[in-house]
Kinemage of the C-alpha trace (Angstrom):
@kinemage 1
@onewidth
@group {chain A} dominant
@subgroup {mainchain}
@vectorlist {calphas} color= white
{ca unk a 1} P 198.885 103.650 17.695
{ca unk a 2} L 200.457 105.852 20.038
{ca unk a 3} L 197.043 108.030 20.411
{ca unk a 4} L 195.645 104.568 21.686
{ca unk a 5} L 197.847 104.168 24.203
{ca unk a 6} L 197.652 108.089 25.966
{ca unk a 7} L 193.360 106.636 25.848
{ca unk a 8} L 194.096 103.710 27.500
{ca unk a 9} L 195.928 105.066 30.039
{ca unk a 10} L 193.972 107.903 30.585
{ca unk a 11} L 190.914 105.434 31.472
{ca unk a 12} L 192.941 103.446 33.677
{ca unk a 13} L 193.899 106.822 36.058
{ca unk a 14} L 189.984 108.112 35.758
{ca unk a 15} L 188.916 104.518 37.180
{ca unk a 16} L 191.821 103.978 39.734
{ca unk a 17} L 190.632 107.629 41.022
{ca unk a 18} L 187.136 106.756 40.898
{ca unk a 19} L 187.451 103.234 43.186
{ca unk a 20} L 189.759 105.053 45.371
{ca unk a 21} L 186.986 107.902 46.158
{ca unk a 22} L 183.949 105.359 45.918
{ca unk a 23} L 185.886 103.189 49.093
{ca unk a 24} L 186.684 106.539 50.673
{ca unk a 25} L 182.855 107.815 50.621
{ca unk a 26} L 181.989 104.218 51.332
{ca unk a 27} L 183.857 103.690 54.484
{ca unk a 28} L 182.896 107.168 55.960
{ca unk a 29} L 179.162 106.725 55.282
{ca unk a 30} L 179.462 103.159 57.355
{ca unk a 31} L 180.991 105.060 60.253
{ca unk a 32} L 178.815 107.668 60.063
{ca unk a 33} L 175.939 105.217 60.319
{ca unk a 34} L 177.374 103.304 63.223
{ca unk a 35} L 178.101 106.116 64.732
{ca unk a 36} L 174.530 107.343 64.537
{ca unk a 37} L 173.451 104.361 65.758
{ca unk a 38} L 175.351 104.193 68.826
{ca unk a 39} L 174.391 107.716 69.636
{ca unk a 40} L 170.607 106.755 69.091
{ca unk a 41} L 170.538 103.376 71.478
{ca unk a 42} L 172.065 105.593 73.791
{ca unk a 43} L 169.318 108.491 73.891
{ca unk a 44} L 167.124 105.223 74.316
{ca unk a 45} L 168.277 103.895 77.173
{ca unk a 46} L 168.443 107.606 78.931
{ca unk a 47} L 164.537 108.416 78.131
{ca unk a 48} L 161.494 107.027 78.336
{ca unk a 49} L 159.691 104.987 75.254
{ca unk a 50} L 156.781 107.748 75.702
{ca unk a 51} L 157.102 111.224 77.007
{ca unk a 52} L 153.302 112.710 78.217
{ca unk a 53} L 152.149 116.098 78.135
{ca unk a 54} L 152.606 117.521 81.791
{ca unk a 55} L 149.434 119.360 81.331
{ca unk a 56} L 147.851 116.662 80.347
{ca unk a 57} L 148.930 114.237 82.758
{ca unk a 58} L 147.953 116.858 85.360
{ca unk a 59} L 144.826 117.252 84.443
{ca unk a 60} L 144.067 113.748 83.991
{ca unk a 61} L 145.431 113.429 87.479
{ca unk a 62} L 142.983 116.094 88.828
{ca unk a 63} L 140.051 114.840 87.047
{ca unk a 64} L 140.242 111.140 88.586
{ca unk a 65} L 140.571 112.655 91.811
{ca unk a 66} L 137.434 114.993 91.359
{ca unk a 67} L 135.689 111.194 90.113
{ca unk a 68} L 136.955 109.228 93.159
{ca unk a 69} L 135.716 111.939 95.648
{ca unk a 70} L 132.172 111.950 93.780
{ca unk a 71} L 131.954 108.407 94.634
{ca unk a 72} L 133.104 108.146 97.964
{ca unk a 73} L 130.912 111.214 98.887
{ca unk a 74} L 127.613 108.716 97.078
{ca unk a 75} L 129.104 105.518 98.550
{ca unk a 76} L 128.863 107.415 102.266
{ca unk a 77} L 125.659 109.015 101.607
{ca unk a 78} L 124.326 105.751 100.738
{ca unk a 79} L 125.719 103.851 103.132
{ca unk a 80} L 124.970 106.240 106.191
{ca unk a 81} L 123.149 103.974 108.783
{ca unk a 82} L 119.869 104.672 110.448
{ca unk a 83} L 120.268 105.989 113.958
{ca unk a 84} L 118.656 106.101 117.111
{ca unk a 85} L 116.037 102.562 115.650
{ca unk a 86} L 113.520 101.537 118.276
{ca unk a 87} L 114.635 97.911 119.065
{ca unk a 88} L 112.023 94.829 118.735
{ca unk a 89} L 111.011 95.089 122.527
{ca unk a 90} L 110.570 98.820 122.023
{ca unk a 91} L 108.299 98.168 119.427
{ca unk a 92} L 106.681 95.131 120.655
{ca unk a 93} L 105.853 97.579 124.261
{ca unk a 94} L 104.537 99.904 121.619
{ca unk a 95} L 101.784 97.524 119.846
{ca unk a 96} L 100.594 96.832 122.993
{ca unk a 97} L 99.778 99.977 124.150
{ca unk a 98} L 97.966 100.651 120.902
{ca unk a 99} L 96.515 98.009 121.090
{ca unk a 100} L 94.943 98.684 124.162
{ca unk a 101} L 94.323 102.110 123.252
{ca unk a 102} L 92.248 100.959 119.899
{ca unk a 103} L 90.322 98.127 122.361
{ca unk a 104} L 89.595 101.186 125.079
{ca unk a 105} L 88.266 103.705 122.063
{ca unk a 106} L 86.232 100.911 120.294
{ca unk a 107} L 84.593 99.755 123.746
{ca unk a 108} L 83.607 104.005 124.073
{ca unk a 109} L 82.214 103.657 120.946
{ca unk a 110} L 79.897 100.576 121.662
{ca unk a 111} L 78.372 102.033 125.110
{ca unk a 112} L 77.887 105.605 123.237
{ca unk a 113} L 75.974 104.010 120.089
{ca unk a 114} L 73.950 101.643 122.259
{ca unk a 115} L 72.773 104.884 124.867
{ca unk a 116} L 72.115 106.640 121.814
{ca unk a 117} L 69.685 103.635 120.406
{ca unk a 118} L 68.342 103.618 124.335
{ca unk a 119} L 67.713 106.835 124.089
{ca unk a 120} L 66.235 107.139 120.366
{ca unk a 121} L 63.750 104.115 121.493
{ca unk a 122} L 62.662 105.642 124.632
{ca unk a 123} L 61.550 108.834 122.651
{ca unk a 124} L 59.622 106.812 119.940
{ca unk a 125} L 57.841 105.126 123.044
{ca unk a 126} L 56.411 107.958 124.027
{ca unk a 127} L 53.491 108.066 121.006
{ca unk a 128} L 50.397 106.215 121.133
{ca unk a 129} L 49.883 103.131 120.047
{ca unk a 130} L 46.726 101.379 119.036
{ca unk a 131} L 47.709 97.866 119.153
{ca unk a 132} L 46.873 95.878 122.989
{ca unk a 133} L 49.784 94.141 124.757
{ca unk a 134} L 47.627 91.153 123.931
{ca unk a 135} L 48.322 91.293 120.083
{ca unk a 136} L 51.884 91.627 121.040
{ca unk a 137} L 51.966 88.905 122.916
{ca unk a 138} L 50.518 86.745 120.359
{ca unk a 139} L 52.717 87.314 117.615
{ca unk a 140} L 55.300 84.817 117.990
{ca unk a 141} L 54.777 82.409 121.040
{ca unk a 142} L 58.584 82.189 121.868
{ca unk a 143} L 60.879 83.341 124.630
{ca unk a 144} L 61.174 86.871 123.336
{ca unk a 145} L 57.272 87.386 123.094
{ca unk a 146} L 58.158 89.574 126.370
{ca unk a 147} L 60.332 92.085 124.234
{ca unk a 148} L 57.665 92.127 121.629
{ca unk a 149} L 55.442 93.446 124.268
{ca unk a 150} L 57.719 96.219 125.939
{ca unk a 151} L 57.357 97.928 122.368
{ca unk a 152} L 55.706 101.330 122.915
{ca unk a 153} L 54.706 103.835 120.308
{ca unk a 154} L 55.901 103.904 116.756
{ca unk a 155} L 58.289 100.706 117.759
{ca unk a 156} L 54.824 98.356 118.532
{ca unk a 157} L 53.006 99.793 115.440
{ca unk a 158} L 56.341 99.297 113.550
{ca unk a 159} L 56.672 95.309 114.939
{ca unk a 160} L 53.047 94.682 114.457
{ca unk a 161} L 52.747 95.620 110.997
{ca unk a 162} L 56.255 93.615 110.272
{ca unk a 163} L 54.923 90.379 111.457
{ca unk a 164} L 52.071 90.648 109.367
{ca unk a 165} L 53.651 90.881 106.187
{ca unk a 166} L 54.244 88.488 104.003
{ca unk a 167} L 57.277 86.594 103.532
{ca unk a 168} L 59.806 87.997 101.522
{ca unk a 169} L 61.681 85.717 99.168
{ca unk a 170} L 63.645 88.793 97.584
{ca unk a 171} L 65.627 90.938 99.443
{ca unk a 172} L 64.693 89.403 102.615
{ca unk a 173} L 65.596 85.963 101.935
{ca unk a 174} L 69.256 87.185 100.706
{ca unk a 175} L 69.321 89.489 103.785
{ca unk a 176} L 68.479 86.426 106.313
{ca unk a 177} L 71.293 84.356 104.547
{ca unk a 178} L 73.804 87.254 105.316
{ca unk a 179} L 73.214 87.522 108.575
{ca unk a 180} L 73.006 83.805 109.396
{ca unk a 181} L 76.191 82.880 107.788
{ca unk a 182} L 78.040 85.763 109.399
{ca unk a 183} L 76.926 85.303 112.985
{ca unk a 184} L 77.606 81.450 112.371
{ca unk a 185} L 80.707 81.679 110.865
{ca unk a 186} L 81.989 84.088 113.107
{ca unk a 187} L 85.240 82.947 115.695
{ca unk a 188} L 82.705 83.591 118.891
{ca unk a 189} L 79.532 81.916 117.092
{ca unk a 190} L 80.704 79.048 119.441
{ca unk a 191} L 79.729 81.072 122.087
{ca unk a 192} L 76.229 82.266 120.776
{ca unk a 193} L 73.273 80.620 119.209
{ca unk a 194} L 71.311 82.254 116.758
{ca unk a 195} L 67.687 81.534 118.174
{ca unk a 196} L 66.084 83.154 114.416
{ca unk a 197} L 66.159 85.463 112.371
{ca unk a 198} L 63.496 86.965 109.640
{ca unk a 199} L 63.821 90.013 107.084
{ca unk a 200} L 61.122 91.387 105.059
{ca unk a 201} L 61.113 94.010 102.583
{ca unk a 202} L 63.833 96.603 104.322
{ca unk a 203} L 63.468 95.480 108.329
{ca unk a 204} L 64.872 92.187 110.168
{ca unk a 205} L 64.384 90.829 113.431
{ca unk a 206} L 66.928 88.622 115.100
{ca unk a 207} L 67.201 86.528 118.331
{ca unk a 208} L 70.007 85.941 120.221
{ca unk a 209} L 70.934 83.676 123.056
{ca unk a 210} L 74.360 84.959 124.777
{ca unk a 211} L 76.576 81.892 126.250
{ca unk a 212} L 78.958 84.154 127.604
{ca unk a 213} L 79.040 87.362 128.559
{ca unk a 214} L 80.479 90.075 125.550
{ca unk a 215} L 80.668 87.428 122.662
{ca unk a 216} L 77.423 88.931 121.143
{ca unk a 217} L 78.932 92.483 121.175
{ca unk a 218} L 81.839 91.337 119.398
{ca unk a 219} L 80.230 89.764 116.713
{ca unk a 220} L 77.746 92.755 116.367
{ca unk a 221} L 80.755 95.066 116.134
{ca unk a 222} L 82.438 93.033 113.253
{ca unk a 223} L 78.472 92.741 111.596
{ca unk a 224} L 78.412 96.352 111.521
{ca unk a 225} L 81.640 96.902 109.930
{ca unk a 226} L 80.290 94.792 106.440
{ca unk a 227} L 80.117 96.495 103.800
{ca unk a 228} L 76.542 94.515 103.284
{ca unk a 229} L 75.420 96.376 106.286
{ca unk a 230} L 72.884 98.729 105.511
{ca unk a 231} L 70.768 99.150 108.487
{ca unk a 232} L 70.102 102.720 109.851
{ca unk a 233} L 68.164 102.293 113.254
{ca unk a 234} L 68.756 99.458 115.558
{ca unk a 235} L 66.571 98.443 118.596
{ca unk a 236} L 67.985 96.308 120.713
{ca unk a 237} L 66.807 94.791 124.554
{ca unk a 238} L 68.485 92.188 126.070
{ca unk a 239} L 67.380 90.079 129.541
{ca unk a 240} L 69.132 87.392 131.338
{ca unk a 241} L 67.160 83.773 130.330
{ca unk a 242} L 66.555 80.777 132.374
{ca unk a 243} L 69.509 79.206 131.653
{ca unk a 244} L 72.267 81.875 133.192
{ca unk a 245} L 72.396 83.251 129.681
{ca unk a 246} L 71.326 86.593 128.272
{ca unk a 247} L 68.935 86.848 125.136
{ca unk a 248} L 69.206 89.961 122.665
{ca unk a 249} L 66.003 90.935 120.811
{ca unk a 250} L 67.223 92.830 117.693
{ca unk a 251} L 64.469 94.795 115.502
{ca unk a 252} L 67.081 96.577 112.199
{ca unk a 253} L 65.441 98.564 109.710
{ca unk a 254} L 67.532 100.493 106.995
């Protein structure tokens, strides 16, 4: 009985130590842990949420500078503006006198290639011809039978034999329809009339009655530029008619 009582109150010492020490480690952890606490909402508040890499922020910070200059270097090559522009009545002056210059070359081309047909025409006159200014005459009885005539040499034989060929319904008929509806649709065929016009086999001959002085050199000028235009040698007279207008006998073989 008595070696119960020396247990009992040995277990009663071993847990009054043990609660005493458990509260003792108990209230020193809490205060540790507060006091940890406070010490870590205070190192908040002094730094930032995020610390950066100085080398890295540097470097970022150089590279977006080297970027922004890149594009403000493109933006003002790009955007340089054109100096030292002619302005509209600059430009307008200029067309004219280029203009005139084009008109001035063209019209030295028209008096050299019509001296040069003058020319090529006066040295085909000079052969011998068999055919009488009587068979010229009769030919056509119209008011270029006169040009028909002043054909000398290889030109009369040349005019002669055309007008007694037959009539061509090949190349000649699509020939005659070119030249008619380019003469008549042209903007001076107001200011011409288109007195005939026959092709056979490779040659045509067309008559021309001039209103107004120039229109018919125009609209040969333009003819000449087709691309339908094949004709090599061109003999051409021309006479003032009854009327106050001139008349242009044309004899084209390509």
């Amino acid at each position: 009985m008595k070696g119960d009582t020396v247990k009992y109150i040995t277990y009663f010492l071993l847990g009054a130590i043990s609660g005493y020490l458990l509260s003792t480690f108990t209230h020193t952890t809490n205060n540790n842990i507060e006091h940890f606490n406070e010490e870590l909402m205070v190192t908040s508040l002094n730094k930032p949420a995020i610390e950066y890499d100085n080398n890295q922020v540097t470097k970022a910070s150089t590279n977006k500078g080297v970027a922004e200059e890149l594009v403000s270097k493109k933006v003002q090559t790009n955007s340089t503006p054109f100096v030292n522009l002619p302005s509209d009545e600059q430009l307008s002056e200029k067309i004219i006198k280029l203009e005139a210059e084009n008109e001035r070359i063209t019209q030295k081309y028209h008096d050299t290639f019509f001296r040069l047909m003058k020319v090529t025409a006066q040295k085909e006159s000079l052969d011998e011809s068999d055919i009488t200014d009587q068979q010229m005459m009769t030919l056509k009885d119209d008011e270029f039978s006169k040009f028909r005539r002043e054909q000398l040499g290889k030109q009369r034989d040349e005019l002669y034999e055309f007008h007694q060929q037959d009539e061509d319904l090949n190349w000649g008929y699509q020939m005659n329809t070119q030249l008619s509806d380019f003469i008549q649709t042209h903007y001076n065929s107001n200011l011409v009339v288109l007195k005939g016009v026959t092709c056979k086999i490779d040659t045509c001959e067309l008559l021309i009655a001039e209103l107004e002085s120039g229109s018919w050199r125009a609209i040969m000028s333009d003819m000449r530029a087709q691309s339908w235009w094949k004709f090599s040698s061109t003999q051409s007279s021309s006479r003032t008619g009854d009327g106050e207008f001139n008349l242009f006998y044309l004899y084209l073989s390509s």
